[in-house]
Structures are given as structure tokens and as C-alpha cells.
Backbone atoms as SQL, in Angstrom:
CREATE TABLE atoms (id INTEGER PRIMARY KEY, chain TEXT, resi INTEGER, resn TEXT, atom TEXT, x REAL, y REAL, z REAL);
INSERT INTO atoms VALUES
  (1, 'A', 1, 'UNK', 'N', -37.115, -43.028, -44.280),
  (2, 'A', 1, 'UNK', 'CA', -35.747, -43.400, -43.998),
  (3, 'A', 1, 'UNK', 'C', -34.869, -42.146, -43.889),
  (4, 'A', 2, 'UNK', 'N', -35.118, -41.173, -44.861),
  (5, 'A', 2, 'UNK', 'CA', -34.503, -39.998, -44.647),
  (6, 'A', 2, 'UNK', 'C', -34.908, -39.081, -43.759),
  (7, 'A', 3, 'UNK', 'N', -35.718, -39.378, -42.780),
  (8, 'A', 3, 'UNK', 'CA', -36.481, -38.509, -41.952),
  (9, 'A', 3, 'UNK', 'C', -35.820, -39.012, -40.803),
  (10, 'A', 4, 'UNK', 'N', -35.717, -40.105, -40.520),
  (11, 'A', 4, 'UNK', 'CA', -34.802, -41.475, -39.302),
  (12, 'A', 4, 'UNK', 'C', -33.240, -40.535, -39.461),
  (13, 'A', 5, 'UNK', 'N', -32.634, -41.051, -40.506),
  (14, 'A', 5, 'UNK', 'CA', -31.503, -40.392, -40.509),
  (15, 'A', 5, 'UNK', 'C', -31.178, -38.927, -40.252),
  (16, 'A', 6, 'UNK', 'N', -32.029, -38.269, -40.938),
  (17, 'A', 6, 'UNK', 'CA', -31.398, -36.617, -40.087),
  (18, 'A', 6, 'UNK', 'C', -32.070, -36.365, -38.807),
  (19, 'A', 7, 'UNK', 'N', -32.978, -37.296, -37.827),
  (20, 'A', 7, 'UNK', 'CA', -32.832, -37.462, -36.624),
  (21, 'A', 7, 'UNK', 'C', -32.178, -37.972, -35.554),
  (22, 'A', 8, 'UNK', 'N', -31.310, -39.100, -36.631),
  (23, 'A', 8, 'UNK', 'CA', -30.249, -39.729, -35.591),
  (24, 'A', 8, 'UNK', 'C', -29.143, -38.622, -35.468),
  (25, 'A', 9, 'UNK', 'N', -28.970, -37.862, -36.882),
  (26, 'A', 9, 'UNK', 'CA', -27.874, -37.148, -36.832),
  (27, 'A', 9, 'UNK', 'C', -27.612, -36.104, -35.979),
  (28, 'A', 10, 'UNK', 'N', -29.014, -35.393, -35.890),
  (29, 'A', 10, 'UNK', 'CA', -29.591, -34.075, -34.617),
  (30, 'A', 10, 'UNK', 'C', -28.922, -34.382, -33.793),
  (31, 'A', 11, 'UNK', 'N', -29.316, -35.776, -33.562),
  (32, 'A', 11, 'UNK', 'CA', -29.615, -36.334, -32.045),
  (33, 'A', 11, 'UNK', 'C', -28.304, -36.432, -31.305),
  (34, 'A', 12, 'UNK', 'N', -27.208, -36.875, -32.275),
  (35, 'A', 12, 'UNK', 'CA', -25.736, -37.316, -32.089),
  (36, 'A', 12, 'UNK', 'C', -24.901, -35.917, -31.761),
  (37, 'A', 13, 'UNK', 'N', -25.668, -35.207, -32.827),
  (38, 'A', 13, 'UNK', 'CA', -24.817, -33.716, -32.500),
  (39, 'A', 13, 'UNK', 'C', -25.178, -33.155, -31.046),
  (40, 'A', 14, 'UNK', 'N', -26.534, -33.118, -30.448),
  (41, 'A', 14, 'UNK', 'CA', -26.884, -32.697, -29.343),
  (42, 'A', 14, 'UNK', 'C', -26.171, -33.354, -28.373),
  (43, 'A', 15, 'UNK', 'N', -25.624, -34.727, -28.161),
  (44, 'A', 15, 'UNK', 'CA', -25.441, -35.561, -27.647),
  (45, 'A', 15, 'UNK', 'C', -23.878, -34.761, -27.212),
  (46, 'A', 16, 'UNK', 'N', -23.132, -35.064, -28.392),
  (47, 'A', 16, 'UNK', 'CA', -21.791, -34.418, -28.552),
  (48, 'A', 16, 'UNK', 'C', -21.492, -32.792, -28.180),
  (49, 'A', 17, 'UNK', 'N', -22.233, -32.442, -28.535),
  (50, 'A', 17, 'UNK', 'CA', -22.572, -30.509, -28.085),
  (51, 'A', 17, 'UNK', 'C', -22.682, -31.131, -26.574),
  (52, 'A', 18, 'UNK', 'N', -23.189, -31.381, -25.660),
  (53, 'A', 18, 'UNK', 'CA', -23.671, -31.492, -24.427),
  (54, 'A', 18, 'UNK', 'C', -22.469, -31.618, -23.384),
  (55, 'A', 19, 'UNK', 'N', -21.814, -33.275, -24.210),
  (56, 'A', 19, 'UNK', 'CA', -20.341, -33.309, -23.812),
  (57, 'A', 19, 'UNK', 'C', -19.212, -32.168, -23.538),
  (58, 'A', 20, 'UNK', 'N', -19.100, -31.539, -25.043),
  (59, 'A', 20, 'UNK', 'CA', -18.372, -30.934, -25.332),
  (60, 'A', 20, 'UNK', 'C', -18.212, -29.534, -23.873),
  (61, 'A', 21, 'UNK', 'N', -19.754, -29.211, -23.600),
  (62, 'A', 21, 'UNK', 'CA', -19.872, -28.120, -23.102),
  (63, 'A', 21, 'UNK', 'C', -19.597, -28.738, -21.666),
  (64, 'A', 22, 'UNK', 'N', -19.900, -29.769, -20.961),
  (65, 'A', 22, 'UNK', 'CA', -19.678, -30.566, -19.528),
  (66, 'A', 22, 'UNK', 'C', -18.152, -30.265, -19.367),
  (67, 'A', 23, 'UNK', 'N', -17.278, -30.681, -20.458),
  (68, 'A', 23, 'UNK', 'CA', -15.841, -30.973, -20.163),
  (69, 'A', 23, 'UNK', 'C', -15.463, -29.775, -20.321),
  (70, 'A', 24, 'UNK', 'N', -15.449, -28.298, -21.032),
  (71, 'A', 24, 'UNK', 'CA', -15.106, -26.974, -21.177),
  (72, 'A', 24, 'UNK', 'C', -15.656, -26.320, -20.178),
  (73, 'A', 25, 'UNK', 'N', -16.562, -27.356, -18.921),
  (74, 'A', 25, 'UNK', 'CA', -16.834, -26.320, -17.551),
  (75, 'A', 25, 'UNK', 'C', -16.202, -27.045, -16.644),
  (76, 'A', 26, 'UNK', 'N', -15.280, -28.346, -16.478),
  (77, 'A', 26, 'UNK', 'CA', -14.794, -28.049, -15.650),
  (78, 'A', 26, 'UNK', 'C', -13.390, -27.894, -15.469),
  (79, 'A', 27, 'UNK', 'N', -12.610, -27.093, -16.649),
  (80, 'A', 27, 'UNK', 'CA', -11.502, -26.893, -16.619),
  (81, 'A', 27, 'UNK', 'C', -11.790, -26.096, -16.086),
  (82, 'A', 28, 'UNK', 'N', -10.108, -25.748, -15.186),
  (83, 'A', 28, 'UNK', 'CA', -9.977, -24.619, -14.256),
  (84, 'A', 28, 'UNK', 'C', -9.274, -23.751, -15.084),
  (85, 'A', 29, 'UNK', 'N', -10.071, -22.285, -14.995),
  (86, 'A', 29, 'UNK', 'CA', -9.227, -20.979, -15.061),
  (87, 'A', 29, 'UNK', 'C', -7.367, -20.806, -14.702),
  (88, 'A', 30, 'UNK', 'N', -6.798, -19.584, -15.321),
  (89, 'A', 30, 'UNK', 'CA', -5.532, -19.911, -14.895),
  (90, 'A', 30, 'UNK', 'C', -5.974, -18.910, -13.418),
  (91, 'A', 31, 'UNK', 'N', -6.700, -18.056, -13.201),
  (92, 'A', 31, 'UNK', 'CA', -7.103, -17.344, -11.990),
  (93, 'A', 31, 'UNK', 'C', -7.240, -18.445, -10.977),
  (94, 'A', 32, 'UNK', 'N', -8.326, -19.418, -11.028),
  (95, 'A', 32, 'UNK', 'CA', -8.261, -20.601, -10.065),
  (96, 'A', 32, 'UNK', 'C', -7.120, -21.195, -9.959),
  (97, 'A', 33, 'UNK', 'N', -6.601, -21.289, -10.943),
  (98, 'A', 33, 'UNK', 'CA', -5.297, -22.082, -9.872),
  (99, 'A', 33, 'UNK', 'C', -4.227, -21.138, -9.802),
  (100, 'A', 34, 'UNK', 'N', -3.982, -20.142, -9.856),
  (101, 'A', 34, 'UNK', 'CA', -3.725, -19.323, -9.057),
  (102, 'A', 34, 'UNK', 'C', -3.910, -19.222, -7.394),
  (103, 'A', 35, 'UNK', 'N', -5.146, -19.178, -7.882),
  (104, 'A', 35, 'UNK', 'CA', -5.420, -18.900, -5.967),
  (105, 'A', 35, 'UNK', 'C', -5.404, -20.464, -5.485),
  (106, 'A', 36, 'UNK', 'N', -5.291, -21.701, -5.859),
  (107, 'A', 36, 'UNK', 'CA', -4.759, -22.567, -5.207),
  (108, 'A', 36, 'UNK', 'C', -3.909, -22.398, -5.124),
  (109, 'A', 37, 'UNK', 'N', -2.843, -22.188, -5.784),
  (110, 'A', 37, 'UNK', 'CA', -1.261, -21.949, -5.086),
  (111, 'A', 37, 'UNK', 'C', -1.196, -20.811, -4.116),
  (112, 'A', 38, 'UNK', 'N', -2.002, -20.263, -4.125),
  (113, 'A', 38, 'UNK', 'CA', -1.784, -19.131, -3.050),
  (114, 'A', 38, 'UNK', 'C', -2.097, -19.612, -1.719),
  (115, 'A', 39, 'UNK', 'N', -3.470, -20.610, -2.294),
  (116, 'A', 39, 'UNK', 'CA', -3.722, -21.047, -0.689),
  (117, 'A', 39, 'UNK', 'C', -2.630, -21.659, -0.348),
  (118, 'A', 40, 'UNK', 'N', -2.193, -22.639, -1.097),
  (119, 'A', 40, 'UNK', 'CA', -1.392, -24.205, -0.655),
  (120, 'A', 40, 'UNK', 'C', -0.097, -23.469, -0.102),
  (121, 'A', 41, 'UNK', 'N', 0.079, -22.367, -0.268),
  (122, 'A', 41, 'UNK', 'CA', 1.676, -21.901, -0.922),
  (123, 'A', 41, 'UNK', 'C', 2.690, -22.841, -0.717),
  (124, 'A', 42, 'UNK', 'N', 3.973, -23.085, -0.167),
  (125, 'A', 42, 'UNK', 'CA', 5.036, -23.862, -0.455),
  (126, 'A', 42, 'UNK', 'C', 4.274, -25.068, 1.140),
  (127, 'A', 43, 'UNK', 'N', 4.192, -25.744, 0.969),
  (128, 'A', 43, 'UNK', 'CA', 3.780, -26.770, 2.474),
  (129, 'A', 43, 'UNK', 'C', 5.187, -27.481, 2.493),
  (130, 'A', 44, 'UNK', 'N', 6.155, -27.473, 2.032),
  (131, 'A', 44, 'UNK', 'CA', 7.559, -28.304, 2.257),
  (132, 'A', 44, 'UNK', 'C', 8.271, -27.722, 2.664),
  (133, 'A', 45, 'UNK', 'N', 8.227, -25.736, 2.384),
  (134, 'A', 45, 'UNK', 'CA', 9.540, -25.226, 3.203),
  (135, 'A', 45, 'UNK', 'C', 8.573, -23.757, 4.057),
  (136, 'A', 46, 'UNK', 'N', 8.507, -24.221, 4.982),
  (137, 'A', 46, 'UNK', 'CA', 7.875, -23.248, 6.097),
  (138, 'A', 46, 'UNK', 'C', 8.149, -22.061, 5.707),
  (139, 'A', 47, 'UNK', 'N', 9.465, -21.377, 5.585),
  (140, 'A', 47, 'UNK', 'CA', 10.254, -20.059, 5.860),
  (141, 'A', 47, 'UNK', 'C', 10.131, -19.596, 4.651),
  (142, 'A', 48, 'UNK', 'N', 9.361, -20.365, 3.163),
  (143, 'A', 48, 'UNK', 'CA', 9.187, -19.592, 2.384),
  (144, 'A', 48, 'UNK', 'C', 7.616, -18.959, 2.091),
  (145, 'A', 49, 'UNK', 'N', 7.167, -17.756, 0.862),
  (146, 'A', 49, 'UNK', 'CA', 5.399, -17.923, 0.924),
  (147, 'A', 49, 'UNK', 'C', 5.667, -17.470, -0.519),
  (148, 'A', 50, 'UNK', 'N', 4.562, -17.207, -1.285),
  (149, 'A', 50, 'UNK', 'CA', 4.309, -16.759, -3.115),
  (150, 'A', 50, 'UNK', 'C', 4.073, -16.126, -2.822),
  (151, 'A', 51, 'UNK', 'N', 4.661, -14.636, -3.362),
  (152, 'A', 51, 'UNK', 'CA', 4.415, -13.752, -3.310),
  (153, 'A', 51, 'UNK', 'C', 4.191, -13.290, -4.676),
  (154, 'A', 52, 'UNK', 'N', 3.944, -11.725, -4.933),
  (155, 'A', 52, 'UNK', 'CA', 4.047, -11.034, -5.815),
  (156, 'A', 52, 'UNK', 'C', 4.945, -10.487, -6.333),
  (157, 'A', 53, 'UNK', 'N', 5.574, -10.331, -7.182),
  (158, 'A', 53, 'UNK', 'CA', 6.536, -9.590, -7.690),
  (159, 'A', 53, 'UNK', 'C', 6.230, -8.107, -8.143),
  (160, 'A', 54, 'UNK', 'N', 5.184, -8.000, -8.857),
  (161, 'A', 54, 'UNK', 'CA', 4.589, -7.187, -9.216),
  (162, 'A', 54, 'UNK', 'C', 3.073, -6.986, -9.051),
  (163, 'A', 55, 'UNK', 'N', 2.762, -5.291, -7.936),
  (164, 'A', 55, 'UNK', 'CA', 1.805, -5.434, -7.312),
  (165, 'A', 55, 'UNK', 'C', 1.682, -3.570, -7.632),
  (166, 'A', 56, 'UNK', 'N', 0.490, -3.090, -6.962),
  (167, 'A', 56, 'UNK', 'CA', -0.009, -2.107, -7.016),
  (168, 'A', 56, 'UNK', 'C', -0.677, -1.678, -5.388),
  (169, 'A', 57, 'UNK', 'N', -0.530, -1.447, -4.335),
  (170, 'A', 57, 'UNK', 'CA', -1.080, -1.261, -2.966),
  (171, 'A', 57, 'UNK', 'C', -2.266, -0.560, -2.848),
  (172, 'A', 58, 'UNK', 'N', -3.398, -0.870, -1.917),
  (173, 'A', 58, 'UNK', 'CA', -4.816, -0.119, -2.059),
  (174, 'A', 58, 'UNK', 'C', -4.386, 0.943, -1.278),
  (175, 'A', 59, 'UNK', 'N', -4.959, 2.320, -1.856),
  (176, 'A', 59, 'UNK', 'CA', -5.261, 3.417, -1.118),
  (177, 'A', 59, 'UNK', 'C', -5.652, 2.996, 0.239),
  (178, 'A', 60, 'UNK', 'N', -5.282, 3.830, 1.068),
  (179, 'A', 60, 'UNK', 'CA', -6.245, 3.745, 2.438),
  (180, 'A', 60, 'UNK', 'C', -7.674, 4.477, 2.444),
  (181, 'A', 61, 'UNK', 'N', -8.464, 4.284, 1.373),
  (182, 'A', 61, 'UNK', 'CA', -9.759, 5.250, 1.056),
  (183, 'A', 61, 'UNK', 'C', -10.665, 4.232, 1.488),
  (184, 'A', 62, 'UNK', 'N', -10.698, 2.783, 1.902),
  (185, 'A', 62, 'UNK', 'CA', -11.959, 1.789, 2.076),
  (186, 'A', 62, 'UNK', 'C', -11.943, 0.945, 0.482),
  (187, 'A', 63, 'UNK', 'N', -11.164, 1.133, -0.667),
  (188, 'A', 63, 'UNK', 'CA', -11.702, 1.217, -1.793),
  (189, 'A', 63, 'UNK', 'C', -11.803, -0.499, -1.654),
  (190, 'A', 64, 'UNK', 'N', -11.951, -1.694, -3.324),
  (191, 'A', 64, 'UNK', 'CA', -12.092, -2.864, -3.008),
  (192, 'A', 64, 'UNK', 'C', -10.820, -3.512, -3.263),
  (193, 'A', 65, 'UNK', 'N', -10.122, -4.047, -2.775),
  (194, 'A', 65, 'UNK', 'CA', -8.589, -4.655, -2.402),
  (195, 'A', 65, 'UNK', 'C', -8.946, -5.989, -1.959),
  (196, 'A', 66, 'UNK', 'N', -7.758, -6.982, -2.082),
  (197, 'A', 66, 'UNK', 'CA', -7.442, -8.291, -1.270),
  (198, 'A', 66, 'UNK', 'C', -6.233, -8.192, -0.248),
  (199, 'A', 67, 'UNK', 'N', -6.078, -9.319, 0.657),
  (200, 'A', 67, 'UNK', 'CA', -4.786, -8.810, 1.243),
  (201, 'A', 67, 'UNK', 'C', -3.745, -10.374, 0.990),
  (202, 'A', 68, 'UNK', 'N', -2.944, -10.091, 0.736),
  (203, 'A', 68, 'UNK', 'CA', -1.651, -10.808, -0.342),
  (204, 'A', 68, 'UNK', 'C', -0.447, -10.312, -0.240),
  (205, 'A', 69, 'UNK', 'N', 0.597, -11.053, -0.190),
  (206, 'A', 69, 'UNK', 'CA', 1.815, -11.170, -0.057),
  (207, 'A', 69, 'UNK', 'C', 2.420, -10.177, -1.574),
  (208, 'A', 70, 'UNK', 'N', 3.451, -9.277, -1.048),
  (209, 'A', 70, 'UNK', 'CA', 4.420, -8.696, -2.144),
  (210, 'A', 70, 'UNK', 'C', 5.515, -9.167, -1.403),
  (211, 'A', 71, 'UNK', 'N', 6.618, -9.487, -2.646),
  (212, 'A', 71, 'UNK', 'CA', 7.823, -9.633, -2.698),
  (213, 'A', 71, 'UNK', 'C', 9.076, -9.033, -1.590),
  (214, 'A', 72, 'UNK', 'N', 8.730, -7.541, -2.458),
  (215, 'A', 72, 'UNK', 'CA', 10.057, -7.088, -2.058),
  (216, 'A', 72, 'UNK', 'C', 10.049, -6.841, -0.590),
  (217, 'A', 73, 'UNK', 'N', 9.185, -6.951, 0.447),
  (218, 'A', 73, 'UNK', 'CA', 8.986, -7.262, 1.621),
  (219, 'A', 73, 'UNK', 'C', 8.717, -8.203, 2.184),
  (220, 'A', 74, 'UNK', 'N', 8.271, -9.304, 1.605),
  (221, 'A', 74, 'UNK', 'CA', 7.473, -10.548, 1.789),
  (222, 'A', 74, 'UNK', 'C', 6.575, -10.093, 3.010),
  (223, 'A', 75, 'UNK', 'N', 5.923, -9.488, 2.850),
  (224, 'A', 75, 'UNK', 'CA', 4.767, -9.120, 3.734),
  (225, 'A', 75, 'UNK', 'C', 3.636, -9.051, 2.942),
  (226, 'A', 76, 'UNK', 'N', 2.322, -8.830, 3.881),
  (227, 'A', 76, 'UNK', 'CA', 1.348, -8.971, 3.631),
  (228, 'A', 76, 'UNK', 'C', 0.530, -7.319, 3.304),
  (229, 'A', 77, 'UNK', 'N', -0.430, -7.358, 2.501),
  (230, 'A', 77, 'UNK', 'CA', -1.044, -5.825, 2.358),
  (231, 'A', 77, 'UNK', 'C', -1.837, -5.935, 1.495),
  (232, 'A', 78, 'UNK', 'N', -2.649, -4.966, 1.344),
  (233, 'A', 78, 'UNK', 'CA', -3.993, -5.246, 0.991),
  (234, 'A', 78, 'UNK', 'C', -3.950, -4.409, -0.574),
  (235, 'A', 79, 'UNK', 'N', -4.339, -5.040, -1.151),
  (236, 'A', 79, 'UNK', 'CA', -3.847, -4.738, -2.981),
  (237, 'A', 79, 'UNK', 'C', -4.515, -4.772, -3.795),
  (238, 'A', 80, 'UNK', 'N', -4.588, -3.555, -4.845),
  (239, 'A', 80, 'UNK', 'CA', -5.424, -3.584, -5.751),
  (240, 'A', 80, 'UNK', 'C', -5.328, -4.468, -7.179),
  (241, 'A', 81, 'UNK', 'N', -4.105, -4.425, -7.157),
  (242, 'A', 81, 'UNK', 'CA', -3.209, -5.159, -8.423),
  (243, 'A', 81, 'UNK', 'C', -2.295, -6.190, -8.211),
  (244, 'A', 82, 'UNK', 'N', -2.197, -7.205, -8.530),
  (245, 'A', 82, 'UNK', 'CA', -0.960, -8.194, -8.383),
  (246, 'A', 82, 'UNK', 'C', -0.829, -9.126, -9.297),
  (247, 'A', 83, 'UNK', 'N', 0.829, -9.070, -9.914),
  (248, 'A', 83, 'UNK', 'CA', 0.863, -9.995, -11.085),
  (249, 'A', 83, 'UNK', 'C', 2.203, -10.845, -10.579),
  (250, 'A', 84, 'UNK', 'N', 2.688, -11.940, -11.743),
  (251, 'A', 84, 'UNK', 'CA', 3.891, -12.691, -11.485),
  (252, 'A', 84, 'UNK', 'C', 4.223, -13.268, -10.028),
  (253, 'A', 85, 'UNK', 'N', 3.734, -13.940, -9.856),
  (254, 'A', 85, 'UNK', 'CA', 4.146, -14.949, -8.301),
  (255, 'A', 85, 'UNK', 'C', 5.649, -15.544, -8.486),
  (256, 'A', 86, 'UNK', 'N', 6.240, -15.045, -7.562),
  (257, 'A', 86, 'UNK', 'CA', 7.098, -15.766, -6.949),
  (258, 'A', 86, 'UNK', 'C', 7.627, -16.414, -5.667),
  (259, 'A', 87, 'UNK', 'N', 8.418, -17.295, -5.130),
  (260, 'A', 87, 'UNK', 'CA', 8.898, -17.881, -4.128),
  (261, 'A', 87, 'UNK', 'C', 9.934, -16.389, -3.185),
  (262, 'A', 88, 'UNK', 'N', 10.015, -16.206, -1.873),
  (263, 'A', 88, 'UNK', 'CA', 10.892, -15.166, -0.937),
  (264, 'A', 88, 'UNK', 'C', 10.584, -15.977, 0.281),
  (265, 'A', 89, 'UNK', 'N', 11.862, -15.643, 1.143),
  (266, 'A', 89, 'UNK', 'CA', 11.805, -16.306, 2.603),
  (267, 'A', 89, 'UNK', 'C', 11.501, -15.473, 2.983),
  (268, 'A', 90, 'UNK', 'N', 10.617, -15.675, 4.722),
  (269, 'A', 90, 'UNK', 'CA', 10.485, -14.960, 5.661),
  (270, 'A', 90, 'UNK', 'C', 11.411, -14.238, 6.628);
């Protein structure tokens, strides 16, 4: 009987561990949704995009960069660093 019982108990914990780990994979990162808003950016007001507020620009050396919207131009450029998104018109 005591051999039954600390097998049901294993068994329940594995059960629960299994869960636990299913639902902690498919929360999204705050990085992923990040870059959904980047994709989506504003779809209600054309003339605006998310930009960066705070960014860092890639050398022109080839080095590894993305290309993404900064602020204070609302233009596009290819960047090593970028933090704080915000809303700017075109």
C-alpha cells in the first residue's frame, strides 16, 4: 500500500512538472512582442511608425545590425542597438 502511494505521488508530480513546463513555453518573451509591434506597427494611422527613441547606428564595416526605424528622424537604418519604442509621424 505504501509502495501504490509513493507511486501515485511520483506520478502526479511528473504529471504536474510536465504541465508546468508546456505553459512556461508558450509565453511570449518581452523581445517577441516587441517585434510584433514592430511588425504590426500602428495599422490605424498610416502617417505614423514605432520607432526608437534610443538607438546606437551600425558602423559601415559589414558588422551584424538590423534595419529599424529611429525617432529623431523617423527613418530607417541599420542598427546595432535600439531601446524604448515610440510613436513619430512621417
Amino acid at each position: 500500500m505504501y509502495f501504490l502511494s509513493l507511486t501515485i505521488l511520483f506520478a502526479g508530480y511528473g504529471v504536474y512538472h510536465y504541465i508546468q513546463q508546456v505553459q512556461n513555453s508558450r509565453k511570449m518573451s518581452s523581445l517577441m512582442l516587441e517585434n510584433i509591434e514592430a511588425l504590426a506597427q500602428d495599422e490605424t494611422d498610416p502617417n505614423s511608425r514605432i520607432c526608437f527613441r534610443d538607438w546606437r547606428k551600425a558602423p559601415d564595416d559589414d558588422s551584424l545590425a538590423y534595419w529599424d526605424c529611429i525617432c529623431s528622424e523617423c527613418e530607417f537604418y541599420w542598427l546595432l542597438e535600439g531601446r524604448n519604442r515610440s510613436k513619430c509621424l512621417k
